[in-house]
Each structure stands twice: as C-alpha cells, then as structure tokens.
N, C-alpha and C positions, 0 to 999 in steps of 0.2 A: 286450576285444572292442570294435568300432566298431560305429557305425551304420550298420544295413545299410542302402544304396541299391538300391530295387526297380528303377530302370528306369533308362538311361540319358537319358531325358528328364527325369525328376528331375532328374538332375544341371546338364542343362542350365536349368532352372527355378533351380536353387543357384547358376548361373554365376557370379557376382560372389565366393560366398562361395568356391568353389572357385579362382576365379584370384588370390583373396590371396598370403598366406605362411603363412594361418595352418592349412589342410585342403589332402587329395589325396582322391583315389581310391586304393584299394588291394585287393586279390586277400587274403580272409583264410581261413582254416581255421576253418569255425564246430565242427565237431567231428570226430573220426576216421573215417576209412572211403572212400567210391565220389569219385570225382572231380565228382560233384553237392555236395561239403561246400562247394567253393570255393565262394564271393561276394563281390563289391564292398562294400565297405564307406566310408565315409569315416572316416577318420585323419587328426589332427594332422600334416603337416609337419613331418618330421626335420630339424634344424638340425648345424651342421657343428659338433664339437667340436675340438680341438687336434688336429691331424693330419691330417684328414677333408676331405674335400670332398664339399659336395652337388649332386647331381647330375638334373636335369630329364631324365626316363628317357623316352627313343623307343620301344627296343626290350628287350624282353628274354627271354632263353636261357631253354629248360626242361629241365629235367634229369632223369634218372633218381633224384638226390636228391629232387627236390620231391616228387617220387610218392611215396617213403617216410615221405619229412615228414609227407605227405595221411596217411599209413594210420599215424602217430604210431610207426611202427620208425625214424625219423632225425632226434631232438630237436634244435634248434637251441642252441648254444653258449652257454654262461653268457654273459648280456649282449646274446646277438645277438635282432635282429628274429622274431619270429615268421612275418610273412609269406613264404614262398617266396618263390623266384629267389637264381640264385649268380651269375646274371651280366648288365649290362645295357648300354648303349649311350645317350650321349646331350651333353649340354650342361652342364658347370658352369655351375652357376647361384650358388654360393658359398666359399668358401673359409675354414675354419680357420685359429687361428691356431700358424704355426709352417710352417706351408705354403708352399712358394717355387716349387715347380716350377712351378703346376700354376697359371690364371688365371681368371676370368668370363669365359665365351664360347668356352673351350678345347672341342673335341669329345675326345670320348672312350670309352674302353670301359674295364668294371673286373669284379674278383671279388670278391662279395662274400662273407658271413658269410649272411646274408637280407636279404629284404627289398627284392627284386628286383621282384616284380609288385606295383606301383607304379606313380603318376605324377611321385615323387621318391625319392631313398635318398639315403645317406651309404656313402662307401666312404673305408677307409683310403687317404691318398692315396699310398703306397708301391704299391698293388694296382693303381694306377690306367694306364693305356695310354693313347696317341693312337691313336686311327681312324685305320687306315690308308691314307693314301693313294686315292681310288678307291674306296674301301669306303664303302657308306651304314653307316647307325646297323641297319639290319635285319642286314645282313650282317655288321656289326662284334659284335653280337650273339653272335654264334657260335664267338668266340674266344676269353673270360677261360678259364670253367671246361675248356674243352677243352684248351685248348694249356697251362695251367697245369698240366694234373693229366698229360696227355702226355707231355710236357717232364721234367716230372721226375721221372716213374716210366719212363719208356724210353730216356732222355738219361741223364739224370744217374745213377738209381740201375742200371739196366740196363746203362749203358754201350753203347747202341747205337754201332758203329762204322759207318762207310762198307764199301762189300763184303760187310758181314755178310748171314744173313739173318735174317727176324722174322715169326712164325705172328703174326696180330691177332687175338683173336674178336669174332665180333659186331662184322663189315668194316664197315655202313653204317649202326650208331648215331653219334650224335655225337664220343664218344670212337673210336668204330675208326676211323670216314671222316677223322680228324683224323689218329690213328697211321698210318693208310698214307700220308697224304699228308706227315707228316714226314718218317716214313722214308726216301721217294721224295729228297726236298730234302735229304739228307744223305749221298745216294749210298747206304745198304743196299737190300735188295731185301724185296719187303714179301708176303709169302703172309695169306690173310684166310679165316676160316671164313665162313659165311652160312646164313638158315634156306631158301631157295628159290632156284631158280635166277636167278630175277628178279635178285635183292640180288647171286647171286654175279657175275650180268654187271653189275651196279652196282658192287661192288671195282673189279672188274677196270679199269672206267672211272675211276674215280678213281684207281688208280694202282696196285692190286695186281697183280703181274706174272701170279701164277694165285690163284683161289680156289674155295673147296672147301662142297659144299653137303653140312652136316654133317647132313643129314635123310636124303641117298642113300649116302654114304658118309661112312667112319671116319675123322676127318678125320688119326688117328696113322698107319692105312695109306695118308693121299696124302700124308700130310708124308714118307715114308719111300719111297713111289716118286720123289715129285718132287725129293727131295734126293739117289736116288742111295743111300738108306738111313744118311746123315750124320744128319741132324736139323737142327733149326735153333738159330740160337746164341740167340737170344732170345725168349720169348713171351710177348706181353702181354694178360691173361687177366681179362675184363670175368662170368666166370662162377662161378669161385671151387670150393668145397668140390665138385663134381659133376666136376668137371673137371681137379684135382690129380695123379691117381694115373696118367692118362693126359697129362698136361702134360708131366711127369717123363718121358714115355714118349717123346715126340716131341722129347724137347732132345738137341742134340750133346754131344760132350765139350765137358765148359767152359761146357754153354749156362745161362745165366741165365730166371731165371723170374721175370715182374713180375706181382705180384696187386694187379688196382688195383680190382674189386668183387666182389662175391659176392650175384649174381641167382641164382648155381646152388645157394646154401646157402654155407653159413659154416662148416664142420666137412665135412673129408675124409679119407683112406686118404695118408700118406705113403708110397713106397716106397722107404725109406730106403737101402734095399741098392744098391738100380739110383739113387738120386741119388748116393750116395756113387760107387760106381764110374763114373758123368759127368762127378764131381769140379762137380758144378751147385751151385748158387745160388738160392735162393729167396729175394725182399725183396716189399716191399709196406708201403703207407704211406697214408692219409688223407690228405685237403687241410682240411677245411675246420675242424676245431680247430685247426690248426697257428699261430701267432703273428706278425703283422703284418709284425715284422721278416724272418720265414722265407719269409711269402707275399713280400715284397718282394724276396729275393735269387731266385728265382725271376724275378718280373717284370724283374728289370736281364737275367737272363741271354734271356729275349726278346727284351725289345729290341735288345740286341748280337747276338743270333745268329737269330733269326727275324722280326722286323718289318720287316728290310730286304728279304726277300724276300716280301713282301706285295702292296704295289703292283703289281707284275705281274700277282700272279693267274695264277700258270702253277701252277707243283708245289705249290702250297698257295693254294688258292683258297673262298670261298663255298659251302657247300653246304647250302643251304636247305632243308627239306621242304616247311614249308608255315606259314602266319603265322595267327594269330587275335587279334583286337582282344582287351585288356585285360581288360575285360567274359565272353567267353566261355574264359577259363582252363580251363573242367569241359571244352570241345572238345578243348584241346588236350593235360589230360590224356589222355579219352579215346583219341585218336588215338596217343600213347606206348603206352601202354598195349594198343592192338591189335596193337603189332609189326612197321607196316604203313610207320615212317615210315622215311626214308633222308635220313642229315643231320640237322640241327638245326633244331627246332619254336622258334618265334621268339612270342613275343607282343607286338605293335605297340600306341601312345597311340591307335590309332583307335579312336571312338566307334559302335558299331553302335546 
C-alpha cells in the first residue's frame, strides 16, 4: 500500500518531490467494496524494464474491469500492478532496453495489464499504439482496451464478414458503442440492444442501423421481425450466463456467438439441440491474462486494418461520456456504475 494523499493541495505542497523520477500519484484500492475504497496515494515511479516503455499518463480509460477489481471478483495477473486502469494515453517519457520502435516524446496510447490510474505506468511496448491523428490523449483514451478486446472477439474469432449482420448488447457501453462502430467500418450491418430509449436513439447515432430497447421488448422477437425471421450471423454478448439460451435463439444458420463478459452471471441453460441444428458456434476469450507476444499480434492487426481509418473520425470516431480528474476515480466509478454513462468514462492528469 502507499501513502495516502488527503488533498490535492498536499501534493502541491510535495511539488518538487512529486515532479522527480522518483513518486507519482496514483488511484489505489485500500480495500474491497463501494467505489469510495478508491484514493490517491503516492507510489514510487515505475521504471521501464527490457521491453516496456514508460509512459507520462494524460488520460485514462475506465472500465467495467476496474469495477470488478474494486469489488476484488477481478485479481490482477501474477506480476501485474495493482492499481486499476487497462488503458491510458500519454507521452513516453522512457524507453527499455530492447525497445526500437517506440522513442522519448513519442504520443501514444497502450493496453495495459494495470496500472492505469496514475500519473506514470509501464506498458509492454508491443501493446503500445500512436494517437491517432486528430485525436487528443482524452479521446485516444478510448481506444486500447475497447478496440483490442472488439477486434478480436468479433474480427478475428467471430469472423465478422462485410454484409453480414451483428446483434451488439449493451449498444452504448464502451465495448458496444466501439462494436457498432466497427462493424459499421467493415461494411456488416450492426443491430444493438439498449436499457431505455434514450441509449437506443444513442445506437442508432452511432451507427446501429436499428436497436432495440430490451426493457419494452424481447429483443429474440425484434431480432426475428427485423431479420425477416433469419437471425443474425453473429452476436456479441457483453451479458453472458442470463442471456445464452436466448442468444442461441436469435442466431441464424451458421451464426456464431462471441461471449466477451458476463455482467448477466457466469453459468447458463445451453440449448444444445437448437445450437446444433444452426450448425452455430460459440467462442469467447479474455484479454487481459493473455501474453505480451498475443496482446501484440492483435495490436499489428490494428494498426494495418484499423488506425488508418482513425484520423477521419467518420465510422469510428471519439465517444466520450464524460472526464473526471485523477483524484476523483470513486466519481467515475460511481457514474459506471449507475448505467447512466454512453461511451467511455475517461480520467484526465487534472488536479481538482
């Protein structure tokens, strides 16, 4: 554990010791439970080991992981940081050795293991991205853990095609507002559950062609009106065990089923008979144990196939919910946590 920092005026009072090499501020978990456990602490300063590159963090991504982490159901990896955050945005400030890509003063964005809510981390530098084009360090934020975990659970293992189509649940979290707007950029056609109508006219702006408010209706009988009673070839399913036996329900022949969480529970009803007879597919996979060298064939297949359509900012743009300085992390769980947000909750180096 560190030394907690009561105030942000302290720290400024510490300024000198703080703008060394040798302390940060950092976001800790003093013990399990409500999003009040969060607190600033000061921590030593990660240094870049063989590989790594450290990183002066702007901004960074909050995830539905971190919240887990908070309430100790999502232990962080043998070896990895304890602090939250999987994904952050900012400045090399140092470089490992063995390290060639990547330079001091490079911007960047990266995924990490932890260790995110910070005013420095270490990220492998295979995980590591350039800021796109146009993109601030806030908005670049919004990209490792989304587009990483995206990519390769509806790209790669789903096999999303062009023409196809794709049910998304939970259209305006970070992970769904990012699958529709893949999808969009790849030519399939992208349908979206949502909990109110608000959210489901939020898909639909971001790029769902229709979506479906699964509070007034079943979202297996609009997938079955709207397809014409086909189904769709893929659905990417951020709800898990609650949601299986009807997931199954709504695929086409042939259609694939990607399980990238389980908020709905973790154990569900197979109906083995009706997936067999769809001749379907079910996969599902984890990012964040997965191995430096793995996370990094991912990030190549980004770069070549996604980052060049960044800069625009047209079918795969920025969607922000809303920022909270460093300091109040317990805000922006809270705010995850009500269900209220649409897009990606950002935490900024600002000093409140």
């Amino acid at each position: 554990m560190g030394r907690a920092v009561n105030t942000w005026q302290e720290r400024l009072v510490l300024g000198q010791d703080y703008a060394s090499d040798k302390a940060m501020i950092a976001i800790e978990i003093s013990t399990y439970g409500s999003p009040d456990v969060l607190r600033p602490v000061e921590r030593p300063k990660p240094t870049a080991a063989a590989g790594e590159v450290l990183i002066e963090v702007e901004a960074s991504g909050v995830s539905r992981a971190d919240v887990f982490q908070r309430k100790g159901k999502y232990p962080p990896p043998a070896g990895a940081s304890d602090i939250p955050g999987l994904d952050v945005a900012g400045v090399i400030a140092a470089v490992g050795s063995g390290v060639g890509e990547w330079q001091v003063g490079d911007r960047v964005c990266a995924l990490l293991t932890g260790g995110g809510y910070a005013e420095s981390c270490v990220a492998q530098a295979v995980q590591v991205l350039p800021i796109p084009e146009g993109w601030t360090a806030v908005e670049a934020a919004t990209l490792p853990e989304n587009l990483f975990t995206v990519y390769d659970n509806l790209i790669t293992r789903a096999r999303l095609q062009e023409a196809e189509t794709v049910l998304i649940h939970g259209g305006t979290s970070g992970i769904g507002s990012t699958a529709i707007m893949l999808a969009r950029a790849i030519g399939a056609i992208p349908y979206a559950t949502a909990g109110s109508d608000e959210k489901r006219r939020a898909c639909e702006e971001i790029g769902a062609e229709q979506a479906i408010n699964y509070k007034t209706e079943d979202f297996v009988e609009a997938v079955q009106r709207i397809t014409a009673n086909r189904g769709v070839d893929v659905i990417a399913d951020i709800v898990g065990g609650a949601y299986l036996e009807r997931n199954i329900e709504a695929l086409a022949l042939e259609g694939r089923l990607s399980l990238i969480a389980t908020l709905g529970g973790a154990v569900g009803t197979l109906p083995i008979g009706k997936l067999m007879s769809k001749r379907g597919t079910i996969v599902g996979s984890t990012m964040r144990a997965r191995t430096p060298v793995q996370k990094g064939e991912i990030a190549d297949r980004l770069r070549r196939h996604v980052w060049p359509l960044l800069p625009e900012k047209k079918t795969i743009r920025p969607l922000v919910d809303s920022t909270f300085p460093l300091a109040e992390a317990a805000m922006a769980h809270k705010r995850m946590e009500s269900g209220d947000h649409i897009g990606k909750i950002v935490l900024t180096r600002e000093m409140s």
